[in-house]
N, C-alpha and C positions, 0 to 999 in steps of 0.2 A: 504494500500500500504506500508508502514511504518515497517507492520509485516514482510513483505515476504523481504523487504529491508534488514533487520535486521538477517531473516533466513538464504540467501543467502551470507552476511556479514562474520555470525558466521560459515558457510561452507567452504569459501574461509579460514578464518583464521586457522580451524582445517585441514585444508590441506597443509595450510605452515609451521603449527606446528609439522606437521607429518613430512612433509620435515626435519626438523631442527633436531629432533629425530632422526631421519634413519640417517643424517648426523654425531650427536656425536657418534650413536653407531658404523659405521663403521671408526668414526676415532679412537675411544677406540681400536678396531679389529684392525687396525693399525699401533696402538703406540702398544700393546702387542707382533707383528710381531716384529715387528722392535728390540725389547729389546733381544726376544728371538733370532733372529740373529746375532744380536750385541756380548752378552752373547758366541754365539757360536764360532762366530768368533774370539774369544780373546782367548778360550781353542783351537783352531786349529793353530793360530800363538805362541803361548804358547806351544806346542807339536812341532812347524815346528822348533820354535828356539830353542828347545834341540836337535834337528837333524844339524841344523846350526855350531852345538858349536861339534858337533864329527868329527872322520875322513871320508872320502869317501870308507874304505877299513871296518866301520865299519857299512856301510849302505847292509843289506844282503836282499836281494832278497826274497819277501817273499807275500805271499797272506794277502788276510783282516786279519788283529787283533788286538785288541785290549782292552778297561779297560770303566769301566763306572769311572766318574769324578762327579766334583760336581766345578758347574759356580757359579757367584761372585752373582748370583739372588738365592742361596740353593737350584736351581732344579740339577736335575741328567741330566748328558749328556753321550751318548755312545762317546768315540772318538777311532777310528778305522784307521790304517794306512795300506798303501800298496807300496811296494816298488817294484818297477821295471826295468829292462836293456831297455831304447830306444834309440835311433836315435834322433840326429837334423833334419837331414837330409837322406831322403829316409826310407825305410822299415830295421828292425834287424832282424838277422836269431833268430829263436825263440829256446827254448830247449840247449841252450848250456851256459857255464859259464860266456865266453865273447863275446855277437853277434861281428859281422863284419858288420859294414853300410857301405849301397850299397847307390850311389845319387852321382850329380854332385851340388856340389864340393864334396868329399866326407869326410865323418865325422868318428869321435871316439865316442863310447858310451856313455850314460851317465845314471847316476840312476834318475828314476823318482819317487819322493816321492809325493803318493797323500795323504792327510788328509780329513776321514769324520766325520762328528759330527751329532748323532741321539740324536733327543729328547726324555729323556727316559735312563732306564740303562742299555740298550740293542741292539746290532745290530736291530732290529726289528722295532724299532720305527720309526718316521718319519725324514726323510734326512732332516736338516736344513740348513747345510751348506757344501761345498768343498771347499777345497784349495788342489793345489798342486804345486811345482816345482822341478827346474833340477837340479842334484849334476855333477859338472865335477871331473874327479877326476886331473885335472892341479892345482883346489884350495887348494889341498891340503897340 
């Protein structure tokens, strides 16, 4: 009886062991998440505040592009911006230099600057992070 006590014992224990394993590996998976975000995040507010520090007349309307970088961990990051004419409020006429917002109350345009950051030296790789926000141009 003694035997099987003992076999049963050592089965229970290799199955909480297993638990405790699958536990460190997915908080390792994790903690690497989480750096690599971090990491991203700090080159996209680093690119928002040199947008920060210009005029609004110097922010031009433009599709994705952007430069591969290199984050404070030695990996390479794509960082990619896009700048756009929106509305606070209601829909913008699209295709023209300055829309017109329509909405009640109704509003003045404003540039929307979005920032992306891929893992990787290249638009292609995996999207880690976004940031974006709005330029009035009354800040200026």
């Amino acid at each position: 009886m003694t035997l099987v006590e003992l076999l049963v014992a050592m089965l229970v224990m290799a199955v909480g062991v297993a638990g405790l394993v699958a536990g460190f590996s997915s908080g390792i998976v994790a903690t690497r998440r989480a750096h690599l975000a971090s990491t991203a995040a700090a080159l996209a507010d680093k690119q928002m505040e040199l947008y920060r520090q210009g005029t609004f007349t110097s922010l031009t309307p433009a599709a994705l592009s952007g430069s591969a970088q290199t984050g404070s961990d030695g990996r390479a990051y794509w960082v990619g911006t896009t700048i756009n004419w929106t509305c606070v409020v209601g829909p913008a006429q699209t295709g023209v230099t300055l829309p017109t917002c329509t909405g009640t109350p109704p509003s003045r345009p404003v540039k929307l600057v979005a920032i992306e950051v891929h893992k990787g030296s290249t638009s292609s790789g995996a999207l880690v992070y976004t940031e974006s926000g709005t330029f009035d141009s009354s800040l200026d």
